[in-house]
N, C-alpha and C positions, 0 to 999 in steps of 0.2 A: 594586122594579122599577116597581112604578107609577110611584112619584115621578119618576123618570127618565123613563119612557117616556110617562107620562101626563100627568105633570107636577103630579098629585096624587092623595095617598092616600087611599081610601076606607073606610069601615066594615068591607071585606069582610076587610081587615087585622087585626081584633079577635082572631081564632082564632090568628092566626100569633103577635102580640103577648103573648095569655095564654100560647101554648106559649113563647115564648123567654123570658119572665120566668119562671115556673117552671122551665125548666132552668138559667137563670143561680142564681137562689137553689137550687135543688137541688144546682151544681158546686162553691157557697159554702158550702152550710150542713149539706148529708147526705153529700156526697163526699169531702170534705176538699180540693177542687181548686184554695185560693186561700192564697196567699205571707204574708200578712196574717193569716189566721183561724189555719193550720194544717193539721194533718192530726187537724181534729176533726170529729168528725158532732152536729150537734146536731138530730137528727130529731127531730122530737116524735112521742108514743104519741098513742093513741084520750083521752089524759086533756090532752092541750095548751091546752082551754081553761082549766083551769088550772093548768097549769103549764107554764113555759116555761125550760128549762134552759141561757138565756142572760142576762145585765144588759142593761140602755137601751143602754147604750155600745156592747154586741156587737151586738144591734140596728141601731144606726144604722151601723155599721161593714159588716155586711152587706147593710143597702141601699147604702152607697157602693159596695161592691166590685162588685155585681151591677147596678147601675147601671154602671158601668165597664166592667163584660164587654159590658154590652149595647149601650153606644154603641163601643167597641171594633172588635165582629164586624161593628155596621150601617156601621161605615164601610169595612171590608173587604170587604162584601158590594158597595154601593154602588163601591168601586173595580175590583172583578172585574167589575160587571155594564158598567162604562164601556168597560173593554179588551176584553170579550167582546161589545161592544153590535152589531156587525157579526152576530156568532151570533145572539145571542138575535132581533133585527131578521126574518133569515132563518127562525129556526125559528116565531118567530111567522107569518109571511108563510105557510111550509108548513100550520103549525096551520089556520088557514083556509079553505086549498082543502081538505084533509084533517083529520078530526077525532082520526083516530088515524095515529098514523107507526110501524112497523118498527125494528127493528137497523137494518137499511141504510140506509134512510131516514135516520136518524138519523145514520150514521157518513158518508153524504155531506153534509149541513148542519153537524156538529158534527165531523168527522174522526176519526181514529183515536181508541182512549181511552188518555192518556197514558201506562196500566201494563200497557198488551196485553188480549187478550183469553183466558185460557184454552183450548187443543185444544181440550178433550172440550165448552164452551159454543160453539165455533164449529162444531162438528159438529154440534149441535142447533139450531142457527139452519139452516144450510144444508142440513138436511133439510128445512125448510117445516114448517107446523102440522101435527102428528099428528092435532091432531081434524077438519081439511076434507082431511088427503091422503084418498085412495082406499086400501078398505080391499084386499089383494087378496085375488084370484078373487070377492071379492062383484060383478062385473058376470056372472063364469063364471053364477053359482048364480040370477039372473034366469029367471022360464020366458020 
């Protein structure tokens, strides 16, 4: 998003970065999630520094793969955030008058959510916070 919006990415990207590389090698190498490896786990124990239950080849084969997933999704990510850049535009705009936004809020900036919303969670929106309603008869019980 920055890239796009800012026009450049910042350090603050590091945390996102470490977490998406870990998952991609985690979908390739503990999951069994890739077409190429298999449906093999090659997790390592508490003893992996020395030992590793793969050859150089699987090795570099799973940084290709995991490299792949990961420029893959960022360009997925990157063309969602173009067709949605209207939303995201607005929702940032609200983020700034307001630092926190509501369901509602939210469901007039971003609209409906494609797969509905469950009864029994719209009945708990539309009763308002239980911890600032009014509790009753506590104004009765005031001297």
């Amino acid at each position: 998003a920055e890239e796009l919006f800012v026009g450049k990415i910042s350090t603050g990207a590091s945390d996102d970065l470490d977490k998406v590389t870990k998952m991609a090698y985690a979908m390739i190498s503990v999951y069994g999630m890739n077409a190429e490896l298999g449906l093999l786990s090659y997790r390592q124990g508490n003893d992996a520094q020395f030992y590793k239950p793969y050859s150089e080849a699987t090795g570099r084969l799973m940084d290709r793969e995991a490299r792949q997933v990961v420029d893959q999704e960022y360009k997925r990510v990157k063309d969602l955030l173009l067709e949605k850049r209207e939303v995201v535009e607005a929702l940032s705009a609200a983020l700034l008058k307001r630092e926190t936004l509501v369901f509602n809020e939210l469901t007039a900036i971003m609209g409906d959510r494609p797969h509905g919303v469950e009864e029994h969670y719209k009945q708990y929106l539309a009763s308002g916070n239980p911890f600032t309603a009014p509790v009753p008869g506590a104004a009765e019980a005031e001297p």
